[in-house]
N, C-alpha and C positions, 0 to 999 in steps of 0.2 A: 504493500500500500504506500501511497505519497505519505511524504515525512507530514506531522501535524506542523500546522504554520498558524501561530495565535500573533497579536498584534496588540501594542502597547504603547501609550504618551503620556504623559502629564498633563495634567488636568487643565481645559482651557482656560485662555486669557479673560479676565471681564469684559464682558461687552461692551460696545464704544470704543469711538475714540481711533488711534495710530495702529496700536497694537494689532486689532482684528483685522483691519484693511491691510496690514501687513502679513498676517498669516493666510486672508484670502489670496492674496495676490501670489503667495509662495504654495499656494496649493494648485493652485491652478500652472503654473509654473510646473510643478510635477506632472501634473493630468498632460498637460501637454508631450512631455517628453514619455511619458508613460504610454501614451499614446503611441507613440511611434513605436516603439520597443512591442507593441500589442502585435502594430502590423508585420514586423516583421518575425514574429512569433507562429504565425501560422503553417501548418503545416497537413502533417496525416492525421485523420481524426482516430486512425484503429492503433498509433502508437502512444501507449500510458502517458510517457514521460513529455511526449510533443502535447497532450490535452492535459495534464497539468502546469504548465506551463503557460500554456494558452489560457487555463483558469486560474492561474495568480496573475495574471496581466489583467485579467476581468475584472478582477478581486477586487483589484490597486486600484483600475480604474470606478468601480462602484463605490469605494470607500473614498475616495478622494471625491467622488461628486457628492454622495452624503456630505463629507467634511463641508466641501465647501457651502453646498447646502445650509447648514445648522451654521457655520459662522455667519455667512449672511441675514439667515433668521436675527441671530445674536445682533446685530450690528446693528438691523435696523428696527428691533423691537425690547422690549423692557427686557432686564435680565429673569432670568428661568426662576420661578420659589419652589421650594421642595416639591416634591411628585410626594404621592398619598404613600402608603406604608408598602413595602411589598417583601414576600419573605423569600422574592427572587434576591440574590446578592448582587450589590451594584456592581458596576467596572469599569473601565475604559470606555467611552464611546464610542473607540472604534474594536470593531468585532472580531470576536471568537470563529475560529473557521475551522469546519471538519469537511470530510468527505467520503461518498460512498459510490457502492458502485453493485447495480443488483442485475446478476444474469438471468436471462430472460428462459435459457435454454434448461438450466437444470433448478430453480426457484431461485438460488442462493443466493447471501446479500456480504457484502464485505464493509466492513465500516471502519474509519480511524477512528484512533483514540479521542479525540476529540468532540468527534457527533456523539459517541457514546455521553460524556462530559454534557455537552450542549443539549441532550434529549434526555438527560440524569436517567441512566440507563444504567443495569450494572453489567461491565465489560466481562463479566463469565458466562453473561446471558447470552444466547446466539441473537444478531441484530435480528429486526423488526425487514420479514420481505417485502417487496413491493406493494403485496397483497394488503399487509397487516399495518402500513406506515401511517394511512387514512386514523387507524382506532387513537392515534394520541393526537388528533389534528383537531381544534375545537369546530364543531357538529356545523357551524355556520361557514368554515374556511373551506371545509371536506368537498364542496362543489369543485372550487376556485383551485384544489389540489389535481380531483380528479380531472379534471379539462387540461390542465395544464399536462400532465401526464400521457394522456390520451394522444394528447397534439404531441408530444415528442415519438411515441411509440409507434402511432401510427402514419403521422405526414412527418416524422424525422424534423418536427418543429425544433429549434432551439426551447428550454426552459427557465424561464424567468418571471419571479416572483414571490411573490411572500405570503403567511399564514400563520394563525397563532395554533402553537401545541400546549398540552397541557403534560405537564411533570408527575412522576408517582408521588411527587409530595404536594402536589395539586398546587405547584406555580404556573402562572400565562407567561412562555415567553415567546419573541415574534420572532420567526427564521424566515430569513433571506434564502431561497434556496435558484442554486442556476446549473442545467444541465445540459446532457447534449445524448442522441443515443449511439453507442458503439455499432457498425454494420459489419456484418462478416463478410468473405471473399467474395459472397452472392448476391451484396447489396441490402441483405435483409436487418434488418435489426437482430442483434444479439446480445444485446444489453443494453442497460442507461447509467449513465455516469452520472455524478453530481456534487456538486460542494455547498454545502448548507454553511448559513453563519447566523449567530446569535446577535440580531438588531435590535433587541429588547432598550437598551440605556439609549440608546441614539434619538428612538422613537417614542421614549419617555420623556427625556429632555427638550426634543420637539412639540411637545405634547405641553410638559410644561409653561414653553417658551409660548405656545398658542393660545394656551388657556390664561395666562399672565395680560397676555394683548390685548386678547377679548374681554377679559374682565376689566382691563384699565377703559376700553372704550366702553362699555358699559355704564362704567361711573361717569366719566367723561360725557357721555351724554345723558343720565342723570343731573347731570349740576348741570350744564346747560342746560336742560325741559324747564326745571325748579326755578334758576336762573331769570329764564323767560317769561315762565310764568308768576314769578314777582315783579319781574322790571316790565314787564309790552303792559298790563292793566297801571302801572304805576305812570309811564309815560302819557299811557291813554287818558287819565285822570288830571294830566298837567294841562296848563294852559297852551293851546295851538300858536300862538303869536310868536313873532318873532320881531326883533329889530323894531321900527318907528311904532308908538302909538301915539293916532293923534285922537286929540279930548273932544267929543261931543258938544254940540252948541255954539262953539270956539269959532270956528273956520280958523284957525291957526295952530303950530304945535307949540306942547309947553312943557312936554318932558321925554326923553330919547331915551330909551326903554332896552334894556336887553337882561336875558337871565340862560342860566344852565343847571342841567342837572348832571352831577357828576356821579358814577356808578362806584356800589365799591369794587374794591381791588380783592377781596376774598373770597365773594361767594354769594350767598343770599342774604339780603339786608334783615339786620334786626328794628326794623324801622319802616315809616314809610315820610318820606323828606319831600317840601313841597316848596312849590311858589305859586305867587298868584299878584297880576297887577289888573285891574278893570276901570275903566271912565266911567264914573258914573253921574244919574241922570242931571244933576246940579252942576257938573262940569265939573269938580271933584274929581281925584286918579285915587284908586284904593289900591293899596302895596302891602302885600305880606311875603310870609315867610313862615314855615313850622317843620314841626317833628310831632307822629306820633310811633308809640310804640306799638312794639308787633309785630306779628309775621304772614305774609300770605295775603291768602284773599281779605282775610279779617280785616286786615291792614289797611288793606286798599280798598276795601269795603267803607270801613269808619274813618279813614282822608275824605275821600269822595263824598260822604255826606257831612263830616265839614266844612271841607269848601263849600259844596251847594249852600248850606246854610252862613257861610261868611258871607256868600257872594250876596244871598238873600235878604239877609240882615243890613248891610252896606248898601245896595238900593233903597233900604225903604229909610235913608236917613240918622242910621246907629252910627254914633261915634267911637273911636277905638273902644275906650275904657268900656262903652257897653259892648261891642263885641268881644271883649275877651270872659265878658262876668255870662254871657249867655251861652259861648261856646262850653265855658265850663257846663254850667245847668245842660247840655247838653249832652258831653258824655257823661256826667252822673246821671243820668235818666236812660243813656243804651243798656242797661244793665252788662254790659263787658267790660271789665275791668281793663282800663286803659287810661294811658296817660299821655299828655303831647304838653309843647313848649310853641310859643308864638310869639310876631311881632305884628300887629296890625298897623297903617300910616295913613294917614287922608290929606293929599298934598290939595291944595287949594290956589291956582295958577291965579287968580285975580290978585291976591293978597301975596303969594308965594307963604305959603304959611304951611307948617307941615306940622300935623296932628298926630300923636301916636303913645301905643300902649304896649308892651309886652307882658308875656305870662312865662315867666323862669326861661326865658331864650335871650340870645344876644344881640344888645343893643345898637342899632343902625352905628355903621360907621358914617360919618359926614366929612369931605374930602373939597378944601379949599384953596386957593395962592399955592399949590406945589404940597402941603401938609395935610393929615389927618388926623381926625381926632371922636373916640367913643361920644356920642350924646349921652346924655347925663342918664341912666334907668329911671323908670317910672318905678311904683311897686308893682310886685303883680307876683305870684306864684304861679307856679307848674299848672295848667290844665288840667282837673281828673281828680289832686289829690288834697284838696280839703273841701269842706262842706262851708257853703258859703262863704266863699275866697270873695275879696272885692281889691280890683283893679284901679290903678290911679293913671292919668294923662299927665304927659308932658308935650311943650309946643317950641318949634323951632323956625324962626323966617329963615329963607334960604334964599339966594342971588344966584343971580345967571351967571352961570358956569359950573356952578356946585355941582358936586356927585356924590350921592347916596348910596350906600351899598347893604344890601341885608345877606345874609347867611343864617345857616343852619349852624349847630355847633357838632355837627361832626367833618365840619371841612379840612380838621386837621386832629389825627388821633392822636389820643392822651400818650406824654410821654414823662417820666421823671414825675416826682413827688408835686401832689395839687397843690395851686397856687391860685389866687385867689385874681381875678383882671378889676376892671374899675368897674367894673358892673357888679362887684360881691360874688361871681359866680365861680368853682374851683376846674380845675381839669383842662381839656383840652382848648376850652375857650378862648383863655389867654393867647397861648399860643397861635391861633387861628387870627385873631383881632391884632396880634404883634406884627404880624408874617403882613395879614394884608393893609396898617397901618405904612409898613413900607416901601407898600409899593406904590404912594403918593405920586412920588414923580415920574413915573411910569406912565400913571394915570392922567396926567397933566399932560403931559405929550400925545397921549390917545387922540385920536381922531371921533371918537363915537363911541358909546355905553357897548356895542357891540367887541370891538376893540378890546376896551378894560375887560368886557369878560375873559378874553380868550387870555390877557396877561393872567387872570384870577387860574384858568383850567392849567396852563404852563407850572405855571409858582406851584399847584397843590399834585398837578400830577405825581404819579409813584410816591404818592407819601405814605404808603400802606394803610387808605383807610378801609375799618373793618364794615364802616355802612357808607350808605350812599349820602349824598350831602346837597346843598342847593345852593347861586349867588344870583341873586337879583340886583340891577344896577341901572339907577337913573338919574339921568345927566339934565341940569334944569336948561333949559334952552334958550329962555325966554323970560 
């Protein structure tokens, strides 16, 4: 019998990166040369030594296109996580090789030491004939055995293909199996040659490497559905406008208007973050800005019927300070427990007078000559968390060229030990109110509210916020 010829390397490289693109390229490299050395290999099919030869050429080459196979896999997919428990013993990924060879004329079967090994066989046992090789094949491959079989013995097909057998100690392992059949002086068939290899770790590892993939894409598109479906009804629920609003009754503009919503950078908002500017019937501009908590539809549920009811409330005449005392009465009466922050404004272009109230959010910044500076806080608490909270107003005249700016207080995440800003409030506020206090002169050179936004999306981009955030910004015109 052919000497046993088993096969052994060191464990591959991690995925990514130099290294794999270099062991692909050296593998392929091989296949090449291996290649040639195949073709010149060929010879008499009825000489042992000329078809073994010829089936370690095949070998090198099956093994080396595996190889390169599973690096590529590697290279361009997540690294492998363990495979489930198996009480087959790992190895080398590249394979175990035996070989046999059953004559057709008198049953017999000849096996190396090896397929014995790889079919956990005990080698005092006479091998497994032709006949009997199907009983260790699992019940579903035994087709895909017999066909293959058939086609060598009867059309002198080459054989190529794989199968899982099952072990007397009841392991699944997958054999690679490639043959060819021996013809006698008559042309007939008088045997089948073959070299089986044990592909079990190769195609576990691939296996792994597959199910690692699909699972990342899985999640991957989990968080973006979840994603979408907090962010598409949250953007739905914002105001459509963009750039110029001009005021009602006026025939003229008196405030250059632009706002954004910034997404977070993590994931799904613990929050739902809003803006909102409207003219209303008096000639009045109504300017907010808020936070509630929550998540989901809930969220965007209980925004949406805030705004509707700011927007409604602000029509029929309610000054800040009462919109923030009835938005409260409002979520204490949804029975959901929830809590939001707000800054309500009622600019007044006749007078240039700007009206306004917040409820535990941060206080407009006002942006004048090149500097900025916090407007003074009204009182006001948190929306949602006390029982009859009452709201105070504060009033600011403003001149042409001023620029107003409102935000959320997640435009900049907490970092380092709370610190308290000029509004009394602690955490990431300050921060947020410092950051866009200096970008004054920036803002001076703007050309348009539209402009200043995008200086505002630049400065907070990749700041790692955990929610989404808002900046609304209007420029007095006039």
């Amino acid at each position: 019998m052919p000497p046993h010829v088993s096969a052994d390397r060191s464990p591959a490289q991690p995925p990514g990166g130099g290294p794999v693109d270099a062991l692909i390229s050296q593998a392929r490299r091989l296949r090449g040369g291996m290649d040639a050395v195949r073709r010149d290999a060929q010879g008499d099919t009825s000489d042992p030594r000329g078809r073994w030869e010829r089936a370690l050429c095949d070998l090198a080459m099956r093994q080396l296109n595996d190889l390169d196979a599973h690096l590529a896999q590697l290279r361009d997919g997540p690294p492998p996580v363990p495979a489930a428990p198996s009480t087959a013993p790992r190895g080398s990924l590249l394979s175990r090789v035996g070989s046999a060879e059953w004559n057709l004329l008198t049953d017999e079967a000849a096996w190396s030491g090896e397929l014995f090994r790889i079919l956990g066989r005990d080698p005092a046992v006479p091998p497994l004939t032709l006949d009997e090789l199907p009983s260790v094949v699992l019940d579903e491959d035994r087709p895909r055995l017999t066909a293959m079989v058939t086609d060598c013995l009867v059309d002198a097909k080459p054989i190529d293909g794989e199968f899982r057998i099952v072990r007397p100690d009841g392991a699944v392992r997958a054999v690679h199996m490639m043959g060819e059949p021996v013809l006698d002086a008559d042309g007939g068939t008088a045997s089948m040659w073959a070299v089986l290899r044990d592909v079990s770790e190769l195609r576990l590892s691939q296996s792994a490497v597959r199910e690692t993939r699909d699972s990342l894409h899985r999640h991957r598109h989990r968080a973006q559905t979840g994603h979408r479906l907090a962010v598409e009804p949250q953007e739905a629920a914002l105001p459509p406008w963009r750039g110029f609003l001009r005021l009602p009754h006026r025939g003229r503009p008196g405030l250059d208007l632009a706002a954004h919503h910034l997404p977070s950078s993590t994931g799904t908002p613990a929050g739902f973050d809003w803006y909102d500017a409207m003219g209303l019937p008096d000639g009045d501009t109504l300017l907010g800005a808020g936070r509630l908590t929550g998540r989901g539809p809930e969220a965007t549920t209980g925004a949406a019927m805030l705004l509707g009811a700011l927007r409604g409330m602000a029509m029929a005449g309610a000054r800040p300070e009462q919109l923030m005392t009835w938005l409260d009465r409002l979520l204490g009466a949804t029975g959901q427990p929830s809590a939001g922050s707000a800054v309500c404004c009622r600019y007044r272009p006749a007078t240039r007078t700007l009206t306004w109230a917040q409820a535990g959010h941060p206080a407009p910044l006002l942006f004048r000559g090149g500097t900025g500076r916090m407007l003074d806080a009204s009182d006001g608490v948190r929306l949602g968390t006390a029982s009859g909270a009452s709201y105070g107003q504060a009033e600011e005249t403003l001149e042409p060229g001023d620029l107003l700016l409102l935000h959320t207080e997640t435009l900049a995440p907490r970092c380092g030990p709370p610190r308290a800003d000029t509004a009394g409030r602690e955490g990431g506020t300050a921060t947020a109110a410092h950051r866009l206090l200096g970008l004054a002169p920036r803002f001076t050179a703007a050309r348009g509210a539209q402009e200043c936004v995008r200086t505002v999306v630049e400065e907070f981009a990749g700041t790692g916020r955990e929610d989404d955030a808002c900046v609304l910004i209007a420029r007095v015109t006039s």
